[in-house]
C-alpha positions in Angstrom: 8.4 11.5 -7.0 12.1 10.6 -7.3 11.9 9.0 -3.5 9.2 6.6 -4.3 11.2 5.8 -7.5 14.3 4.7 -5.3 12.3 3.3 -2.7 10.7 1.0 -5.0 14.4 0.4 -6.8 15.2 -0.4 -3.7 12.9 -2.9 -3.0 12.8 -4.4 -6.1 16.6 -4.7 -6.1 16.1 -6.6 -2.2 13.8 -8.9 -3.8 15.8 -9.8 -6.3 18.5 -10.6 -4.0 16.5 -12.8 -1.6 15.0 -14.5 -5.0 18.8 -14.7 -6.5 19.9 -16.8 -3.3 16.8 -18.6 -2.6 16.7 -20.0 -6.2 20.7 -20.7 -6.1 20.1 -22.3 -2.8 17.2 -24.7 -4.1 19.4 -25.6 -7.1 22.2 -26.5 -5.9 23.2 -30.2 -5.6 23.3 -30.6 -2.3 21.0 -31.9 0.8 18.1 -30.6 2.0 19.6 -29.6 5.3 22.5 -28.3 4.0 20.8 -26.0 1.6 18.2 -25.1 4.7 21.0 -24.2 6.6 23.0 -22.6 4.1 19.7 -20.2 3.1 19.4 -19.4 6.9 22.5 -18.3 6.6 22.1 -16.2 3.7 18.7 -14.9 5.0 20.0 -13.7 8.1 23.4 -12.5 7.0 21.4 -10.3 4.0 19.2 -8.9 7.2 22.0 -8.0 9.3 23.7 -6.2 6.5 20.8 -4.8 5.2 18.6 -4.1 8.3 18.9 -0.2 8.9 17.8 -0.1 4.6 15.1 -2.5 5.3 13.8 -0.2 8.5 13.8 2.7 6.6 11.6 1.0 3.4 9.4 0.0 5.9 8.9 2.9 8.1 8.4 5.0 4.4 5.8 2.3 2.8 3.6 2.6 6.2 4.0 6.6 6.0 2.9 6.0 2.2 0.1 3.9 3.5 -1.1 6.2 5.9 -0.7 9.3 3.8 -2.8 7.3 1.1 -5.8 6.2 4.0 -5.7 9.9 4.6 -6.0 11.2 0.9 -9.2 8.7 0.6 -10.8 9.5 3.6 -10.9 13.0 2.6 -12.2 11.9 -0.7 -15.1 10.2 0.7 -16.0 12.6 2.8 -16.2 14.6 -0.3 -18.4 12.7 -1.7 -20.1 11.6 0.8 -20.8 15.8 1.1 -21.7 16.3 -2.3 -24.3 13.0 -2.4 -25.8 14.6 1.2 -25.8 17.7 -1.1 -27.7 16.1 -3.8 -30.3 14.5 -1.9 -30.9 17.7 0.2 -31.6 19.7 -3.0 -33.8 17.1 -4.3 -35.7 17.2 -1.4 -36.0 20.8 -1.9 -36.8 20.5 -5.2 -39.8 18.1 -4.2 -41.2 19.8 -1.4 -41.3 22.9 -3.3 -43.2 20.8 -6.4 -45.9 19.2 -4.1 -46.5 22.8 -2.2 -47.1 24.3 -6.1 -49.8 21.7 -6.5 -51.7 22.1 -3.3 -51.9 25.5 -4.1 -55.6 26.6 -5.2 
């Protein structure tokens, strides 16, 4: 449980970085292209620093993904089970019915 609360520190702390610069960026009073550039800049400079971090967010969100698709596929299959179960023991339960009725 402690790994997903540092992975999603970490992210959260990333995003607040890219929001910190982006809204610095936006506010400063200059031109257009030179705060374009200048958040470019910034955007790829964060990635390069940052890149081997960001790989390793993203290859453990997609393992969390996938262990999560897993988890609820077993669950429906579960229920699917249990509501194959269900209808299988009604039928049961009417065939049996209907054959104490045509009894004479």
């Amino acid at each position: 449980m402690s790994k997903n609360k540092s992975f999603m520190f970490a992210m959260g702390l990333i995003a607040g970085v890219v929001g910190g610069i982006v809204a610095g960026v936006l506010y400063a009073p200059k031109s257009g292209e030179e705060s374009r550039k200048e958040l470019k800049d910034a955007a790829c400079e964060l990635y390069e620093k940052h890149s081997p971090a960001i790989k390793e967010a993203k290859k453990q969100a997609l393992e969390s993904v996938d262990l999560m698709k897993y988890k609820l596929e077993r669950q429906l299959r579960k229920f699917n089970n249990m509501v194959k179960s269900r209808k299988l023991q009604k039928a049961k339960e009417l065939e049996s019915s209907s054959d104490d009725e045509y009894e004479y």
